[in-house]
N, CA and C atoms as a LAMMPS dump frame, in Angstrom:
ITEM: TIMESTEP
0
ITEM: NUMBER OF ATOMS
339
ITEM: BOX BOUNDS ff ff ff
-5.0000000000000000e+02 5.0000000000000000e+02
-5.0000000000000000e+02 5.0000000000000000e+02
-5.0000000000000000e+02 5.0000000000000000e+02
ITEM: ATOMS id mol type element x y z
1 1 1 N -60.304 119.929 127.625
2 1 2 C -59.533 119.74 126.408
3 1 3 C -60.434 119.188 125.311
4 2 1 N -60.104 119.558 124.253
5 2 2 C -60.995 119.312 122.753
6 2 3 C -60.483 118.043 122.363
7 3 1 N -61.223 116.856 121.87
8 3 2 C -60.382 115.981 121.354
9 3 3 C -60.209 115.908 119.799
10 4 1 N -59.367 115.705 118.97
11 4 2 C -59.179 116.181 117.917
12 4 3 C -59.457 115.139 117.073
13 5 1 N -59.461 113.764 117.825
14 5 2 C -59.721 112.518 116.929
15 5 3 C -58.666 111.451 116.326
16 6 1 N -57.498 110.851 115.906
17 6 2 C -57.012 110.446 115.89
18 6 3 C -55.3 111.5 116.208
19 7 1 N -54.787 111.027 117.03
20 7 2 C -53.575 111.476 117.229
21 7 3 C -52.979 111.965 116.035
22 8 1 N -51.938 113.106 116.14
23 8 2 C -51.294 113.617 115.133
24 8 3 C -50.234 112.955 115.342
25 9 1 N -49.282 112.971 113.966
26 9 2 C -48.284 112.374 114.099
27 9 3 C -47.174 112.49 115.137
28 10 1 N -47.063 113.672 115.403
29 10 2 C -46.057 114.07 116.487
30 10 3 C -46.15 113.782 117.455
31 11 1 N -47.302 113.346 117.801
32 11 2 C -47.383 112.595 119.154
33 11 3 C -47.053 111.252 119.106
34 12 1 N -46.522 110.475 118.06
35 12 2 C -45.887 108.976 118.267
36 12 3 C -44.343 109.868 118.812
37 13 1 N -43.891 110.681 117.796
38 13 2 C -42.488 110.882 118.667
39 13 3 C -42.356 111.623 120.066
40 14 1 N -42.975 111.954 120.515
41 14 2 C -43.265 112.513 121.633
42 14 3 C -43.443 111.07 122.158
43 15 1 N -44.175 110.471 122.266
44 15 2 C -44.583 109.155 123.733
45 15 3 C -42.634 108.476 123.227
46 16 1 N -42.883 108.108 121.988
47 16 2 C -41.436 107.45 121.937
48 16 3 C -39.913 108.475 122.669
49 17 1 N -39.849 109.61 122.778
50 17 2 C -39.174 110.437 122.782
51 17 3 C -39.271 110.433 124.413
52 18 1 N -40.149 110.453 124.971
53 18 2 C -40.849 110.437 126.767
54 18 3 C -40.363 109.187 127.367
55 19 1 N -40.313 107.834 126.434
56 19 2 C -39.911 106.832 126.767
57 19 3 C -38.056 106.846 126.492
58 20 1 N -38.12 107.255 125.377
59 20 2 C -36.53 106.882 125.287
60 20 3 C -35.635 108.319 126.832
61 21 1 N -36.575 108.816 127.421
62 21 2 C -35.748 109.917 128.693
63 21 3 C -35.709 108.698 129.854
64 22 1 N -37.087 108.33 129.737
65 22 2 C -37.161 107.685 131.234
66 22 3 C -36.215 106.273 130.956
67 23 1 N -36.067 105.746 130.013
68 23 2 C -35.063 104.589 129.656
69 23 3 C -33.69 105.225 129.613
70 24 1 N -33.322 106.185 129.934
71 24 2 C -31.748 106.773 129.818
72 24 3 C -31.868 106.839 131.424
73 25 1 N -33.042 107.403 132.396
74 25 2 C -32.454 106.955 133.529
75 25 3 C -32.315 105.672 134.104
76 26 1 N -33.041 104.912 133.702
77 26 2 C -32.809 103.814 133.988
78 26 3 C -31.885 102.705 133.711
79 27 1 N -31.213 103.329 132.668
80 27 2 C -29.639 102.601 132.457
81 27 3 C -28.846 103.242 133.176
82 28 1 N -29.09 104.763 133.44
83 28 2 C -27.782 105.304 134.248
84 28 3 C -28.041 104.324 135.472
85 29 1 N -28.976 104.669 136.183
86 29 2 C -29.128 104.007 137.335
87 29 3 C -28.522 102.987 137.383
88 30 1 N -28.598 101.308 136.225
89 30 2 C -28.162 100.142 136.085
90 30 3 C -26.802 100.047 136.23
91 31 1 N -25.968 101.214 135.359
92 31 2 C -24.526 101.219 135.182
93 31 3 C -23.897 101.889 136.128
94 32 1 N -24.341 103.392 136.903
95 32 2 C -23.928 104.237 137.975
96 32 3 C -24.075 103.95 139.308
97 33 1 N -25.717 103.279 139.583
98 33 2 C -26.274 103.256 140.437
99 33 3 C -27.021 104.919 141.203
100 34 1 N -26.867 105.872 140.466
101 34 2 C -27.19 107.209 141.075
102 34 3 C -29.095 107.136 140.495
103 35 1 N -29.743 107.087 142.047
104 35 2 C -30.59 107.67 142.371
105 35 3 C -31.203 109.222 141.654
106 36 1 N -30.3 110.074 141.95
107 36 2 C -30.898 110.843 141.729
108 36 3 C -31.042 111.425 140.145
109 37 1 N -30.254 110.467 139.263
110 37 2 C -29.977 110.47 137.943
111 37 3 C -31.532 109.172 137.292
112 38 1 N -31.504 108.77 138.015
113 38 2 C -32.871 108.305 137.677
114 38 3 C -34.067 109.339 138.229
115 39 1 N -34.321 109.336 139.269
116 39 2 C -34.947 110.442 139.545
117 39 3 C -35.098 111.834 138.571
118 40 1 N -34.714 112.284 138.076
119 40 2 C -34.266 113.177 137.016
120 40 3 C -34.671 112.688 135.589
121 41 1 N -34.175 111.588 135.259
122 41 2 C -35.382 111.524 133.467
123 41 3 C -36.412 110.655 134.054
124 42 1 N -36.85 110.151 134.585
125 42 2 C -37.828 110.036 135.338
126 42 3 C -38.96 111.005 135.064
127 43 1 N -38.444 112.314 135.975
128 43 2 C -39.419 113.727 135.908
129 43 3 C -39.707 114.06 134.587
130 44 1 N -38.523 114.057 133.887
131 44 2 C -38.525 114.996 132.913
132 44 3 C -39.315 114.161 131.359
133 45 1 N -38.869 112.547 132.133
134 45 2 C -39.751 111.588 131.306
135 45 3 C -41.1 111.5 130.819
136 46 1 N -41.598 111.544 132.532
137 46 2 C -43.332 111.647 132.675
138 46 3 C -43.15 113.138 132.253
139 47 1 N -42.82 114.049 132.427
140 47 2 C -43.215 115.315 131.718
141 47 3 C -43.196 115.101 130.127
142 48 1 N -42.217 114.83 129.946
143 48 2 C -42.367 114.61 128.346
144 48 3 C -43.763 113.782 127.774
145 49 1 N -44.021 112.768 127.976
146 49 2 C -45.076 111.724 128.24
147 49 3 C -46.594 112.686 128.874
148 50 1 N -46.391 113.841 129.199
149 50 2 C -47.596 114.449 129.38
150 50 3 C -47.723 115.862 128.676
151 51 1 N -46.587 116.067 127.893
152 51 2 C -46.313 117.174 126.816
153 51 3 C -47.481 116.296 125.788
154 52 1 N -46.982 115.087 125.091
155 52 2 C -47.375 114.065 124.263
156 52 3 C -48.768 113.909 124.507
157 53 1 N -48.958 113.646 125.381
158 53 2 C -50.346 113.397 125.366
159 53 3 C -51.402 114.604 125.423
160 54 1 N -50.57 115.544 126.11
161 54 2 C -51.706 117.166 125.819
162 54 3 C -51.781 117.693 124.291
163 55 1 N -50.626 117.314 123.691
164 55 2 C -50.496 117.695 121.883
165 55 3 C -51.187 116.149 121.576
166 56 1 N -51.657 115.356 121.902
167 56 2 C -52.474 114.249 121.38
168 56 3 C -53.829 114.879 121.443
169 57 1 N -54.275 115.112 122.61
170 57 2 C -55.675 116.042 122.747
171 57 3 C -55.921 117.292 122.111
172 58 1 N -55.133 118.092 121.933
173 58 2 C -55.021 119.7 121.356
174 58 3 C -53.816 119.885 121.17
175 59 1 N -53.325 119.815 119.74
176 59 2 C -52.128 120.535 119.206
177 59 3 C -51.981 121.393 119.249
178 60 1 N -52.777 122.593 120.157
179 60 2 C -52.088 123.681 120.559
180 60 3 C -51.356 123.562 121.44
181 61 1 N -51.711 122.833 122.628
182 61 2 C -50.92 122.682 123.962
183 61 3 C -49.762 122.327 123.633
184 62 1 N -48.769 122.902 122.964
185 62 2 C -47.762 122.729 122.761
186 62 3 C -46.375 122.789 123.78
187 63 1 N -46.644 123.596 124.905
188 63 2 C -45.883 124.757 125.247
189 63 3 C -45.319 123.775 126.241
190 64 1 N -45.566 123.063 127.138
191 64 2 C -44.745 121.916 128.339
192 64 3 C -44.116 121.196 127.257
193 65 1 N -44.577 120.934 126.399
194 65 2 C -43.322 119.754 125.715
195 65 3 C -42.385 120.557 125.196
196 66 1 N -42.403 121.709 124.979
197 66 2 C -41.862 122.272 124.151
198 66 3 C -40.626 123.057 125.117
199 67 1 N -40.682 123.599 126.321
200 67 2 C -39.898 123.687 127.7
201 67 3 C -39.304 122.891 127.73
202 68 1 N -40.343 121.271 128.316
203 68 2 C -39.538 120.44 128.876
204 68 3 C -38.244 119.806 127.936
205 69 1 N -38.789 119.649 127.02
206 69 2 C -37.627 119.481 125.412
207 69 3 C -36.45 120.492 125.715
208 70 1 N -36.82 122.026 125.808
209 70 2 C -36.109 122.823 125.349
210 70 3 C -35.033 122.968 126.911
211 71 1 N -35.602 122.314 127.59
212 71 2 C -34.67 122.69 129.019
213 71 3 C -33.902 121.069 129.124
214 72 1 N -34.172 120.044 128.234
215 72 2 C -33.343 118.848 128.323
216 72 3 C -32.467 118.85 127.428
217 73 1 N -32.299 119.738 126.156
218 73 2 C -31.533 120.118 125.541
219 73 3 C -30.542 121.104 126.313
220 74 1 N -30.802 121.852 126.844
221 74 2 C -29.548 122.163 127.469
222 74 3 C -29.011 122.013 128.608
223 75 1 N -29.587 121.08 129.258
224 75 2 C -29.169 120.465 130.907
225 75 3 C -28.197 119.444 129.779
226 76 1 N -28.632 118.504 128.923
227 76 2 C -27.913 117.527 128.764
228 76 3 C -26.755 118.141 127.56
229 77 1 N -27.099 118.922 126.891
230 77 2 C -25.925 119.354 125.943
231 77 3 C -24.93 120.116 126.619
232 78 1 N -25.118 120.287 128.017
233 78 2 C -23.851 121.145 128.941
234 78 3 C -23.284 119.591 129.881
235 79 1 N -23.892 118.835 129.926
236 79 2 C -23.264 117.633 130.465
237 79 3 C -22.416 116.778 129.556
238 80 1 N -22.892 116.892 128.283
239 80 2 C -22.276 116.058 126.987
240 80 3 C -20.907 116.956 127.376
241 81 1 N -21.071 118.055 126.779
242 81 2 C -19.793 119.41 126.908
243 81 3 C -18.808 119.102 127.793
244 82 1 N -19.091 118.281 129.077
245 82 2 C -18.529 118.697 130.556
246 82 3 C -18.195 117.177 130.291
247 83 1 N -18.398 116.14 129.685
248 83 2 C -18.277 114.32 129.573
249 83 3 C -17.855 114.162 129.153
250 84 1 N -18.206 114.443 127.848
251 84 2 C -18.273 113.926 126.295
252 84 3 C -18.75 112.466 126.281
253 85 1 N -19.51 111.981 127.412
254 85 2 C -20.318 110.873 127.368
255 85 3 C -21.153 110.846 126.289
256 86 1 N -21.087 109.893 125.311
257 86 2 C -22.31 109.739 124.162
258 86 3 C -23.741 109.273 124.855
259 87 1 N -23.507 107.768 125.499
260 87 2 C -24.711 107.515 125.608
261 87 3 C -25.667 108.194 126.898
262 88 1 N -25.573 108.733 127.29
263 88 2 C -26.751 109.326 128.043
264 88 3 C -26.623 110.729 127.567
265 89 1 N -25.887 111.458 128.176
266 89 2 C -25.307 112.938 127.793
267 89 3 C -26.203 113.336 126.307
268 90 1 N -25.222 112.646 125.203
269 90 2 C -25.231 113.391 124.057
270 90 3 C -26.699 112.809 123.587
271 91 1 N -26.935 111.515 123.642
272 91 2 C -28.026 110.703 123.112
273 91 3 C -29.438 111.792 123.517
274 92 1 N -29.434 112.128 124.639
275 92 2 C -30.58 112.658 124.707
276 92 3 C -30.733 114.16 124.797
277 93 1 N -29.436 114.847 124.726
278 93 2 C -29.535 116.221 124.173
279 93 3 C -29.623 116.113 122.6
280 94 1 N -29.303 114.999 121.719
281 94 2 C -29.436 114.995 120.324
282 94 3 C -31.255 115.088 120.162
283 95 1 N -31.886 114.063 120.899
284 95 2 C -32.914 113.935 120.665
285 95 3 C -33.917 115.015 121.729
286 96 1 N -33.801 115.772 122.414
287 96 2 C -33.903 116.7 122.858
288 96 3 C -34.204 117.812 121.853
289 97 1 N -32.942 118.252 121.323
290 97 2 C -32.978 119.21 120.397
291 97 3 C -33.913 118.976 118.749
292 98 1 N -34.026 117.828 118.623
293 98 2 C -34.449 117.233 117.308
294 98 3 C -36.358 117.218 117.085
295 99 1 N -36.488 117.456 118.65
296 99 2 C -37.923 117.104 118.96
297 99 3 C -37.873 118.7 119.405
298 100 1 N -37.51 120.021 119.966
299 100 2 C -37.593 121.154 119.897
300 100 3 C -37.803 121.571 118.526
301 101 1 N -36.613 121.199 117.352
302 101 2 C -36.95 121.171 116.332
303 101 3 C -38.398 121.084 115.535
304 102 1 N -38.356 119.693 115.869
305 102 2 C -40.201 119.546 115.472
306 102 3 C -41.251 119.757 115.679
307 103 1 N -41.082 120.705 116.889
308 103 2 C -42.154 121.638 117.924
309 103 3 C -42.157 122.998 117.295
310 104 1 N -41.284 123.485 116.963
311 104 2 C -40.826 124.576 116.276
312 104 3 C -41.723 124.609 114.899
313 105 1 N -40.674 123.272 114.343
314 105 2 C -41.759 123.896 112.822
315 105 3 C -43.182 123.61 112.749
316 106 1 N -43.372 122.468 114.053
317 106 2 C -45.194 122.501 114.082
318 106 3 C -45.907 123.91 113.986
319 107 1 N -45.426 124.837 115.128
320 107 2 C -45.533 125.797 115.399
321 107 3 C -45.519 127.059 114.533
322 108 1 N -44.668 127.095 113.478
323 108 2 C -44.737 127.394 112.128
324 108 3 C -45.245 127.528 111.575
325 109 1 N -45.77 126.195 111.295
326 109 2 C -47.046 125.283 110.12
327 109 3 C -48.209 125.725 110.462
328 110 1 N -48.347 126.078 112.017
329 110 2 C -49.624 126.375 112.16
330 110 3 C -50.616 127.487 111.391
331 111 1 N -51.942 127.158 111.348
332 111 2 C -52.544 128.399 110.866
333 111 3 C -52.786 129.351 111.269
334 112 1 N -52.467 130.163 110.703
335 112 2 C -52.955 131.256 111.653
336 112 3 C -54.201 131.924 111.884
337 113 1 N -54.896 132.473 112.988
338 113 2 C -56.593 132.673 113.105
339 113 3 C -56.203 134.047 112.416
């Protein structure tokens, strides 16, 4: 990997965005007690958290954060649907989708060779 030299901006919301998954399982866990609901932003946490840090090294490597985003947006926006739980459910399909968003128009912005 190329290092590009000081982090781009999108990578503060990405580590913050990686942290605020793995902190949604860990309240479910606190309030549910389900294992495997921690287990689950957990994964998808450290994945996020290693989306972030590959777009910290090369803003091309876009493409795992940009999945893992795009597949927590709709695991959790079909659970919001099926709840209507705000805080885990909707909270992190909002921010799910908001950070696909910003992958998107990175992706956009880019130059083209």
């Amino acid at each position: 990997m190329q290092n590009t030299g000081p982090m781009v901006p999108l990578c503060y919301f990405g580590f913050g965005y990686a942290a605020l998954v793995a902190t949604g399982g860990i309240i479910g866990y606190a309030k549910a007690g389900s294992v495997l609901s921690l287990a689950t932003y957990l994964f998808f946490g450290n994945l996020a958290g290693l989306g972030a840090y590959e777009l910290s090294q090369d803003p091309r490597t876009i493409w795992v954060f940009l999945v893992n985003s795009g597949t927590l947006t709709g695991i959790m926006g079909m659970r919001f649907y099926h709840s209507g739980k705000f805080v885990s459910a909707s909270l992190i399909a909002e921010a799910s989708l908001l950070m696909v968003a910003k992958l998107g128009i990175s992706i956009l912005n880019r130059p083209q060779p």
